[in-house]
ZAVEXSE-743006 format. One record per atom (N, C-alpha, C): residue number from 0; residue in one letter; atom name; y, x, z. Coordinates in nm, 2 decimals. Example, Ala and Ser with C-alpha at 12.3 -4.5 7.8 and 13.67 -1.06 7.14 Angstrom:
2
pati, marfi, seza, yy, xx, zz
0, A, N, -0.57, 1.32, 0.78 .
0, A, CA, -0.45, 1.23, 0.78 .
0, A, C, -0.33, 1.32, 0.78 .
1, S, N, -0.22, 1.28, 0.71 .
1, S, CA, -0.11, 1.37, 0.71 .
1, S, C, 0.00, 1.29, 0.79 .
END
This chain:
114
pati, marfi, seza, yy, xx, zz
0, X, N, -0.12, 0.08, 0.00 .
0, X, CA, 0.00, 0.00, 0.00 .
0, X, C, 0.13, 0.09, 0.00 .
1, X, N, 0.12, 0.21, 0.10 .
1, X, CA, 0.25, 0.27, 0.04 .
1, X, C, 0.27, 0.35, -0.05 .
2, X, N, 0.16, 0.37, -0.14 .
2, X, CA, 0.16, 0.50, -0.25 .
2, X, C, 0.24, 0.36, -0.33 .
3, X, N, 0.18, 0.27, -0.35 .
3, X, CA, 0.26, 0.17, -0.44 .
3, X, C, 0.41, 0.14, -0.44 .
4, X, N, 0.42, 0.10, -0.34 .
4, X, CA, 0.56, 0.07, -0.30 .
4, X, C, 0.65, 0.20, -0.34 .
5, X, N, 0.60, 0.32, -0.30 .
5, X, CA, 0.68, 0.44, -0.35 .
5, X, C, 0.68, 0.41, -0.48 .
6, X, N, 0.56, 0.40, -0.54 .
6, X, CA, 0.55, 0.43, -0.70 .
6, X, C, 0.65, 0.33, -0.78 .
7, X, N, 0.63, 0.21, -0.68 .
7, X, CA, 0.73, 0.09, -0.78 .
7, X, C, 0.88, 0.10, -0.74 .
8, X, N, 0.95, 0.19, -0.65 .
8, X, CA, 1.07, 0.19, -0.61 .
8, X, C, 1.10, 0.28, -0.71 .
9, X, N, 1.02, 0.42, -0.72 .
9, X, CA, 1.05, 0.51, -0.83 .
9, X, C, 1.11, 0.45, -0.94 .
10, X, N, 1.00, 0.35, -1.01 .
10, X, CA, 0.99, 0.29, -1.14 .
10, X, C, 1.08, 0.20, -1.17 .
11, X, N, 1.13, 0.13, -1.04 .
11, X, CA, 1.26, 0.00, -1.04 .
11, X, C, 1.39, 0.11, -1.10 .
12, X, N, 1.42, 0.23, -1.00 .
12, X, CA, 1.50, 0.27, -1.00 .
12, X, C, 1.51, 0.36, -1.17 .
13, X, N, 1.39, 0.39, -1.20 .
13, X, CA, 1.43, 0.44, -1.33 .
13, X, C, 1.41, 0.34, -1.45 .
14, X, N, 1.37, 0.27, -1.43 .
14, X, CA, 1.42, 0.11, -1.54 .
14, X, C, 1.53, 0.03, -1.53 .
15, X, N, 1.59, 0.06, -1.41 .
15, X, CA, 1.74, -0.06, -1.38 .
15, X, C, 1.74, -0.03, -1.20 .
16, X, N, 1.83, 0.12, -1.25 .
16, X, CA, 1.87, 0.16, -1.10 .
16, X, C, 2.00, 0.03, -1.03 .
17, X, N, 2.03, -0.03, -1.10 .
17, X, CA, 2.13, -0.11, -1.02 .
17, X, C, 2.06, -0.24, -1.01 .
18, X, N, 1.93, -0.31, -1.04 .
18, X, CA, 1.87, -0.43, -1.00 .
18, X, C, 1.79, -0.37, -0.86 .
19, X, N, 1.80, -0.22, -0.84 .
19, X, CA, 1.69, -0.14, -0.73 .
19, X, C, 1.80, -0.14, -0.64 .
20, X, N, 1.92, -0.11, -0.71 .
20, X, CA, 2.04, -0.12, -0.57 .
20, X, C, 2.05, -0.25, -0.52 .
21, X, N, 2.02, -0.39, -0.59 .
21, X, CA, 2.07, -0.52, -0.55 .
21, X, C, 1.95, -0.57, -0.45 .
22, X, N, 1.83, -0.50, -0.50 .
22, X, CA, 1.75, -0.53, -0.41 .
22, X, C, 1.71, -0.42, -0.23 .
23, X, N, 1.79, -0.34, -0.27 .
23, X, CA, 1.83, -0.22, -0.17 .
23, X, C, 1.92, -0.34, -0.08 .
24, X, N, 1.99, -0.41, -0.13 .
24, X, CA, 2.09, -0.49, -0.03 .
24, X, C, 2.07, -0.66, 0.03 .
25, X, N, 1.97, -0.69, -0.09 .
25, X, CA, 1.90, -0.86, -0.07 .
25, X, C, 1.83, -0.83, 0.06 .
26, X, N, 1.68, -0.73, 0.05 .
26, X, CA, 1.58, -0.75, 0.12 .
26, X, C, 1.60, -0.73, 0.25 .
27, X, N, 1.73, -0.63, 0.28 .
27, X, CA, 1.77, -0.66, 0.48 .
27, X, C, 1.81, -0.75, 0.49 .
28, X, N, 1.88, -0.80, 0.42 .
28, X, CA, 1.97, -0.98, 0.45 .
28, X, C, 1.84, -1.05, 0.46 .
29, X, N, 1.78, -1.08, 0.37 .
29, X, CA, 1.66, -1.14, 0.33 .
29, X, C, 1.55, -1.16, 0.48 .
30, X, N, 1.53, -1.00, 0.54 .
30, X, CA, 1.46, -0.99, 0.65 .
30, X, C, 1.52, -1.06, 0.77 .
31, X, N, 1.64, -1.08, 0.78 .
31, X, CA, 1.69, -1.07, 0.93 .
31, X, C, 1.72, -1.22, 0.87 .
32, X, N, 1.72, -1.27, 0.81 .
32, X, CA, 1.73, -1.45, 0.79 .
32, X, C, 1.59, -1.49, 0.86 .
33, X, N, 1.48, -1.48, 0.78 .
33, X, CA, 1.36, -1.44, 0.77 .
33, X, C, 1.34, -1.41, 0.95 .
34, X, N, 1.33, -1.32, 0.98 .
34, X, CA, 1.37, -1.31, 1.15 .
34, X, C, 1.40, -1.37, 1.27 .
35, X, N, 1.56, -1.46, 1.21 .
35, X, CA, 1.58, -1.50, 1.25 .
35, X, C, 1.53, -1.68, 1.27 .
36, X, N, 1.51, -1.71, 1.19 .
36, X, CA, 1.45, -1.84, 1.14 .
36, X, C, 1.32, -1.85, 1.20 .
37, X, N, 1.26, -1.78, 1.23 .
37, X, CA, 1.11, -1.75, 1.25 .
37, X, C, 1.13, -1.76, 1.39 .
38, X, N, 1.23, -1.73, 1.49 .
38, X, CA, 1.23, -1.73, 1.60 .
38, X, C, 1.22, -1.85, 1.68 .
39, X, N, 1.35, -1.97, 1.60 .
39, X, CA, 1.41, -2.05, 1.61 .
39, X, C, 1.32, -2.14, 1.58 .
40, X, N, 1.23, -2.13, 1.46 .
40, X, CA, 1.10, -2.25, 1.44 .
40, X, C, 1.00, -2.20, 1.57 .
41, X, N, 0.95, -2.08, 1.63 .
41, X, CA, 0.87, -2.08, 1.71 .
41, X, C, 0.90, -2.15, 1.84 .
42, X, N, 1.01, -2.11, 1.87 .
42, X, CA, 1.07, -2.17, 2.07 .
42, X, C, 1.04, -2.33, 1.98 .
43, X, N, 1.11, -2.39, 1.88 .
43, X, CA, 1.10, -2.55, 1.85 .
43, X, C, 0.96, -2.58, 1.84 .
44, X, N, 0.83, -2.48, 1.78 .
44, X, CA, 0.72, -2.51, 1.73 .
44, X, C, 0.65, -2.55, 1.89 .
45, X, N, 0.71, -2.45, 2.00 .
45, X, CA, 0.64, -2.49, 2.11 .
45, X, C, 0.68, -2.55, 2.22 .
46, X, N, 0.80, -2.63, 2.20 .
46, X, CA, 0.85, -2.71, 2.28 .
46, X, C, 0.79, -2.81, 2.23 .
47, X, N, 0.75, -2.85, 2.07 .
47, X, CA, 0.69, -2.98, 2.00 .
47, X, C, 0.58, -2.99, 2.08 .
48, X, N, 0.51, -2.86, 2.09 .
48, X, CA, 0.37, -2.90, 2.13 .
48, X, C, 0.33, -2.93, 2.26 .
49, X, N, 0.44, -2.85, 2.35 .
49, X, CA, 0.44, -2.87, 2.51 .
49, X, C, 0.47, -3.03, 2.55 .
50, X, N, 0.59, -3.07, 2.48 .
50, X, CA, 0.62, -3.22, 2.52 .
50, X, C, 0.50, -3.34, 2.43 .
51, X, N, 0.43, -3.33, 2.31 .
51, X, CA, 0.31, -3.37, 2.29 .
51, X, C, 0.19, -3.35, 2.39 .
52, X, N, 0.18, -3.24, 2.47 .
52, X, CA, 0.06, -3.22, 2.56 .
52, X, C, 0.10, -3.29, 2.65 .
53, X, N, 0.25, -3.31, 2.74 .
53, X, CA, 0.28, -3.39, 2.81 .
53, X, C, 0.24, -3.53, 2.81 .
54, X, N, 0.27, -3.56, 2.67 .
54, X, CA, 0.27, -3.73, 2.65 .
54, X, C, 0.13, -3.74, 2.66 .
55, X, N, 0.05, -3.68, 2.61 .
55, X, CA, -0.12, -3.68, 2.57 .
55, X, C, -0.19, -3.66, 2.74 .
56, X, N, -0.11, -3.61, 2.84 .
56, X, CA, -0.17, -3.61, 2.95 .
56, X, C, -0.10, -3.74, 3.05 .
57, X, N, 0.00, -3.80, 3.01 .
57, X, CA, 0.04, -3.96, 3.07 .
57, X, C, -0.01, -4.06, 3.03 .
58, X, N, -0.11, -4.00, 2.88 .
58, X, CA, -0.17, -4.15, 2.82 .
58, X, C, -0.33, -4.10, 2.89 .
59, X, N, -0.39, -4.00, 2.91 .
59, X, CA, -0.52, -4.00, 2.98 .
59, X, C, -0.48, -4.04, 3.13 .
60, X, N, -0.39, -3.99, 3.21 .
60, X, CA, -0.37, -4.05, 3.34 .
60, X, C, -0.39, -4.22, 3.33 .
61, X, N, -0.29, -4.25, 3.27 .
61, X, CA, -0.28, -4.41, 3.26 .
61, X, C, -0.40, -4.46, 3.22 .
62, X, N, -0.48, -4.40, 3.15 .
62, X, CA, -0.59, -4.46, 3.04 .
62, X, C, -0.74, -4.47, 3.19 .
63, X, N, -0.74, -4.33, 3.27 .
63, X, CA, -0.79, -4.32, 3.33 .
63, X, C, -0.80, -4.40, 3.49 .
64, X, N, -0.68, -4.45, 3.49 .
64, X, CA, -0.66, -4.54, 3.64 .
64, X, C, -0.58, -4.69, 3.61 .
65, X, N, -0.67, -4.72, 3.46 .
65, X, CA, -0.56, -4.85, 3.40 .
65, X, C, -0.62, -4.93, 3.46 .
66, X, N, -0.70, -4.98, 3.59 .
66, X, CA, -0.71, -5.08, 3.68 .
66, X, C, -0.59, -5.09, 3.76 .
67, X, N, -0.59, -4.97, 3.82 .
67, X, CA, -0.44, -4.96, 3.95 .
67, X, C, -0.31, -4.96, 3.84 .
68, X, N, -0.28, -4.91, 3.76 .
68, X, CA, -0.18, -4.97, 3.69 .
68, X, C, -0.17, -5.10, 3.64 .
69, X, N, -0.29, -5.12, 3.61 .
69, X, CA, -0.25, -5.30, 3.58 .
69, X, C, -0.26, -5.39, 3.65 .
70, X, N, -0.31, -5.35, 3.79 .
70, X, CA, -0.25, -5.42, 3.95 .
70, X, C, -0.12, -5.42, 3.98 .
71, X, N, -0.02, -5.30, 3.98 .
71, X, CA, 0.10, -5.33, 3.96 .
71, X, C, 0.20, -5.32, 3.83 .
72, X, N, 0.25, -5.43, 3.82 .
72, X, CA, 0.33, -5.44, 3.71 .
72, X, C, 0.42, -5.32, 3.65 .
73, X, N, 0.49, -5.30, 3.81 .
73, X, CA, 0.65, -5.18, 3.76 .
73, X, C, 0.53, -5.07, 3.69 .
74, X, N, 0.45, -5.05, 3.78 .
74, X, CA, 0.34, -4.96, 3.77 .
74, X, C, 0.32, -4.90, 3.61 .
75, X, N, 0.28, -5.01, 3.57 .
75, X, CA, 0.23, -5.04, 3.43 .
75, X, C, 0.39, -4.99, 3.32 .
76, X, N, 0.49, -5.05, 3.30 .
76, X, CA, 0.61, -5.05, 3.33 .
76, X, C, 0.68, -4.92, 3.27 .
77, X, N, 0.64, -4.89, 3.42 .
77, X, CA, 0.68, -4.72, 3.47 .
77, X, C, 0.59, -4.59, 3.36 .
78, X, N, 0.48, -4.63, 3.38 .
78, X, CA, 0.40, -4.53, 3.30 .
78, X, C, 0.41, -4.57, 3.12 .
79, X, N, 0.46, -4.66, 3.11 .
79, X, CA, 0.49, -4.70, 2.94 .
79, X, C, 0.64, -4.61, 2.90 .
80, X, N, 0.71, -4.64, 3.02 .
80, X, CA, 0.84, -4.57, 3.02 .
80, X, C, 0.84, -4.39, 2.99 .
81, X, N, 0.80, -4.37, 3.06 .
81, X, CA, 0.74, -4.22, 3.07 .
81, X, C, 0.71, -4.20, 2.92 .
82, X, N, 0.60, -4.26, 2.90 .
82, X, CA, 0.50, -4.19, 2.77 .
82, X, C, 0.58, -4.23, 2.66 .
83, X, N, 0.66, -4.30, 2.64 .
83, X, CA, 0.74, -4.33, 2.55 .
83, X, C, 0.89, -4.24, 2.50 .
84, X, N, 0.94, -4.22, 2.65 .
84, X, CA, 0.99, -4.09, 2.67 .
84, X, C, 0.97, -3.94, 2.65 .
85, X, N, 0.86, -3.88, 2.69 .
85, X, CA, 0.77, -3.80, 2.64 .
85, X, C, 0.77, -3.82, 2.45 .
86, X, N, 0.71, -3.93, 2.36 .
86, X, CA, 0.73, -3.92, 2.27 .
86, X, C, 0.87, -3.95, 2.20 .
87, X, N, 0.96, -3.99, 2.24 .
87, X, CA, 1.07, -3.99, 2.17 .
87, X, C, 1.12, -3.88, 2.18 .
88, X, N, 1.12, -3.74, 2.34 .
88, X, CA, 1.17, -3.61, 2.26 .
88, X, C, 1.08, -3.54, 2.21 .
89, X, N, 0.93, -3.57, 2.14 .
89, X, CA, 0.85, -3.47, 2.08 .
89, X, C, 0.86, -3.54, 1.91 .
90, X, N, 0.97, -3.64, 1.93 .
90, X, CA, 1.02, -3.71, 1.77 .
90, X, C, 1.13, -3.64, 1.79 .
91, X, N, 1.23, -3.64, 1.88 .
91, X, CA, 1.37, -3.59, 1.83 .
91, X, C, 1.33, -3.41, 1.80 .
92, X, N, 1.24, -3.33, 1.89 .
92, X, CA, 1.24, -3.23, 1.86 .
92, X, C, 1.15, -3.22, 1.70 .
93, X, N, 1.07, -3.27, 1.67 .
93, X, CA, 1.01, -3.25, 1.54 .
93, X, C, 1.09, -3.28, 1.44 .
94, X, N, 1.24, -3.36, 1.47 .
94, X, CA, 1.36, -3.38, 1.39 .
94, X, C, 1.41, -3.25, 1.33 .
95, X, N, 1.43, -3.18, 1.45 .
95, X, CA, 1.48, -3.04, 1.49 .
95, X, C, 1.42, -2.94, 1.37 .
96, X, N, 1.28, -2.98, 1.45 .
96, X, CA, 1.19, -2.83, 1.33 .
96, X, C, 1.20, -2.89, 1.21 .
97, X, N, 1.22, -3.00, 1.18 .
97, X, CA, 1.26, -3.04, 1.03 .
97, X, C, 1.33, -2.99, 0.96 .
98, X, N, 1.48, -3.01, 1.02 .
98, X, CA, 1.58, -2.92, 0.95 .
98, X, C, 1.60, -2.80, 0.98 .
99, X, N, 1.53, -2.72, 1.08 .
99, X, CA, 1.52, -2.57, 1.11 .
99, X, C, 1.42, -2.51, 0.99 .
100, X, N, 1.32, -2.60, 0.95 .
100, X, CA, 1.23, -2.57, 0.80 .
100, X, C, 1.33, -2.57, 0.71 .
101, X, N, 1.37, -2.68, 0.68 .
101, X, CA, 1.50, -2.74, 0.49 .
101, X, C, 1.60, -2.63, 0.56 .
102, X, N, 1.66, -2.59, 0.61 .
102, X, CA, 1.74, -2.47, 0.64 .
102, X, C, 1.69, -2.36, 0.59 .
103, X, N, 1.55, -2.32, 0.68 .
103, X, CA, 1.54, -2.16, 0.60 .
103, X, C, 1.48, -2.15, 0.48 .
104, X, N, 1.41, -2.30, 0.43 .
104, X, CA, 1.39, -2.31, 0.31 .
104, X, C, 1.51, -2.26, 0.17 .
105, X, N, 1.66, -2.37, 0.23 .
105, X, CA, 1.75, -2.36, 0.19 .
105, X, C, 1.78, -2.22, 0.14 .
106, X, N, 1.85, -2.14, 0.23 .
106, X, CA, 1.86, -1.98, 0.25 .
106, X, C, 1.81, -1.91, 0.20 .
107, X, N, 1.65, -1.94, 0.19 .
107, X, CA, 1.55, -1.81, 0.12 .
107, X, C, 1.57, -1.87, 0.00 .
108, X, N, 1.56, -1.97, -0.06 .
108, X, CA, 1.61, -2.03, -0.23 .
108, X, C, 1.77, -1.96, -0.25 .
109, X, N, 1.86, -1.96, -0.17 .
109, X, CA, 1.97, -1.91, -0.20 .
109, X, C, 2.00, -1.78, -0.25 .
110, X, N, 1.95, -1.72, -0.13 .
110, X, CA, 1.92, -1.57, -0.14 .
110, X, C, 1.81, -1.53, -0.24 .
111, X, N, 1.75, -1.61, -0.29 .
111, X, CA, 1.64, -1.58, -0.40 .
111, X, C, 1.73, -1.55, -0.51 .
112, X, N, 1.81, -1.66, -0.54 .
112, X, CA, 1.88, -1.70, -0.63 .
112, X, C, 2.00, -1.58, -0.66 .
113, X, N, 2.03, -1.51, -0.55 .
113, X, CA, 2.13, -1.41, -0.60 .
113, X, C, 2.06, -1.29, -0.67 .
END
């Protein structure tokens, strides 16, 4: 892999030394988008999953003692409230990683493009 990469930088640079300079200047920008983006989907990737494991463990509680919950009403109520909560921010954060994807999608098409 790096006898190549020498070989083809050589070869860029002696076929079109200034497409070798533009790519001497894309591919750091390129990396640290790349970088950074990657960071930003991971912390979102695992807050998605943590507040999902949350909800997925208030529907086995409830699922598991749905006699005593359905003896008391608020009870019942209360634990629908929760789980429902639980999934509304593992929808607003999946919002999140949405446009944190169509963003660096965006960018890397941009920067492709120059």
């Amino acid at each position: 892999l790096g006898s190549q990469l020498i070989f083809s930088s050589i070869m860029m640079v002696f076929i079109s030394w200034r497409l070798a300079l533009g790519l001497v200047v894309v591919i750091p920008m390129l990396a640290g988008v790349v970088r950074w983006y990657s960071g930003i989907f991971r912390r979102l990737s695992k807050q998605y999953q943590e507040v999902l494991a949350e909800a997925g463990e208030i529907s086995v509680d409830v699922l598991g003692n749905i006699r005593t919950v359905r003896c008391f009403s608020a009870g019942q109520r209360k634990a629908l409230e929760r789980y429902a909560g639980k999934v509304t921010d593992g929808y607003n954060i999946g919002i999140k990683r949405a446009w944190a994807y169509g963003g660096f999608a965006g960018v890397l098409g941009l920067l492709a493009g120059l």
